[in-house]
C-alpha positions in Angstrom: 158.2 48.6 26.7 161.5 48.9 24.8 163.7 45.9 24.5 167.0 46.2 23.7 170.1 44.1 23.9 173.5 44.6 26.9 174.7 41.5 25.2 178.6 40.9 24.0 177.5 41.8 20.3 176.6 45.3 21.7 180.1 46.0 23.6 182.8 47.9 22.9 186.2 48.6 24.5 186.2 51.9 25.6 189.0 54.6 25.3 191.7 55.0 28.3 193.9 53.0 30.0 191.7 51.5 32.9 190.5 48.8 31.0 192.8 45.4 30.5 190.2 42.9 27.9 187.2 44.1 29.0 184.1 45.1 27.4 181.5 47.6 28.2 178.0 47.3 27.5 176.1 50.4 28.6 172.3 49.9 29.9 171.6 54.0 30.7 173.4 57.0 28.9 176.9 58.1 30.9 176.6 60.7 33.7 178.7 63.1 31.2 175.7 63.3 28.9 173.2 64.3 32.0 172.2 61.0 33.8 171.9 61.2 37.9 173.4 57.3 37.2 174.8 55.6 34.5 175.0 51.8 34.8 176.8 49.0 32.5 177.1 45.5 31.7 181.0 44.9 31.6 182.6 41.5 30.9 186.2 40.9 32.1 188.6 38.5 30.4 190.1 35.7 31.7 192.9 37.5 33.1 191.5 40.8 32.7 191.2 44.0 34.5 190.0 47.4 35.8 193.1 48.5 36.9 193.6 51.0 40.0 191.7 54.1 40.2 189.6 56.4 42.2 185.8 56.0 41.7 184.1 59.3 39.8 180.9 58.6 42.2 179.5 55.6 44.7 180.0 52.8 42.6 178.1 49.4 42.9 179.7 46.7 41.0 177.1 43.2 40.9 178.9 39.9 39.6 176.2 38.2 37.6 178.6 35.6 36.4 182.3 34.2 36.9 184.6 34.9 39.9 186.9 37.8 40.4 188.7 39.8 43.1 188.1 43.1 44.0 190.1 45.7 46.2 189.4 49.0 48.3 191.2 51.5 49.7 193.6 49.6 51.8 194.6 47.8 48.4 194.1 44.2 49.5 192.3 41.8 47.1 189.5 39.9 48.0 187.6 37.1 46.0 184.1 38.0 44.8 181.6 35.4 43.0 178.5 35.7 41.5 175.5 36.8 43.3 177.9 39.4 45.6 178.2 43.3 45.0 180.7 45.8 46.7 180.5 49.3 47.2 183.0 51.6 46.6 182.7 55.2 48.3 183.1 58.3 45.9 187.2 59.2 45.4 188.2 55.4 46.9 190.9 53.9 45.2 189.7 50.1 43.8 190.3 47.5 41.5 188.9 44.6 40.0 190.1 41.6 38.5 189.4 38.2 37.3 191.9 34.8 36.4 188.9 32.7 35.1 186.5 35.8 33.5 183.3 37.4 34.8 180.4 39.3 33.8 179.1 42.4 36.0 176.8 45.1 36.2 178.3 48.2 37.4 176.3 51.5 38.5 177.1 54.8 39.4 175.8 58.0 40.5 176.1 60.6 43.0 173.5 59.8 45.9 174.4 55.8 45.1 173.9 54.1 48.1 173.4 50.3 48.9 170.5 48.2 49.4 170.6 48.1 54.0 167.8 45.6 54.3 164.4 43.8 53.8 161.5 46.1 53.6 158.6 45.9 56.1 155.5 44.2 55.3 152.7 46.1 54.1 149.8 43.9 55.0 
């Protein structure tokens, strides 16, 4: 076992202009460097931001704390709390945002696909 931390001592603000006071903490190494998925703790702000963009890959993003809004393709926001996930299809434009802050893991990857339902019993 290897334990390591994804906590806000550990973040960083990455390079680029998508980002509006948010932090990145990454769990697995960046798709760039060879991963099949890359996945992230990142920590939005009160009144912070991912701004507009395509996604690179599927892209699952998991509130594990706070209260946002997320968009999709047809631009409208929608509130999201903790406990909900979206997914956003490979080249869909998205957004995310957040008045009072919120913590979220995000995870990408090229055959990304959502969770559909409860597994059957093997007994």
């Amino acid at each position: 076992m290897q334990r390591f931390s994804f906590g806000s001592e550990v973040a960083f603000v990455p390079r680029g202009d998508l980002l509006d006071r948010v932090t990145v903490a990454p769990l697995t190494p960046p798709i760039s460097e060879g991963s099949t998925v890359q996945a992230a703790i990142f920590r939005v702000s009160p009144g912070g931001r991912l701004l507009r963009h395509p996604a690179t890959f599927p892209q699952i993003l998991a509130v594990l704390e706070g209260a946002g809004e997320v968009s999709g393709a047809d631009g409208a926001h929608e509130p999201i709390v903790a406990g909900e996930a979206v997914l956003w299809e490979e080249n869909e434009e998205h957004e995310t945002r957040s008045a009072v802050g919120m913590t979220a893991l995000i995870i990408e990857g090229k055959t990304l696909d959502r969770f559909r339902g409860r597994p059957s019993s093997t007994r």
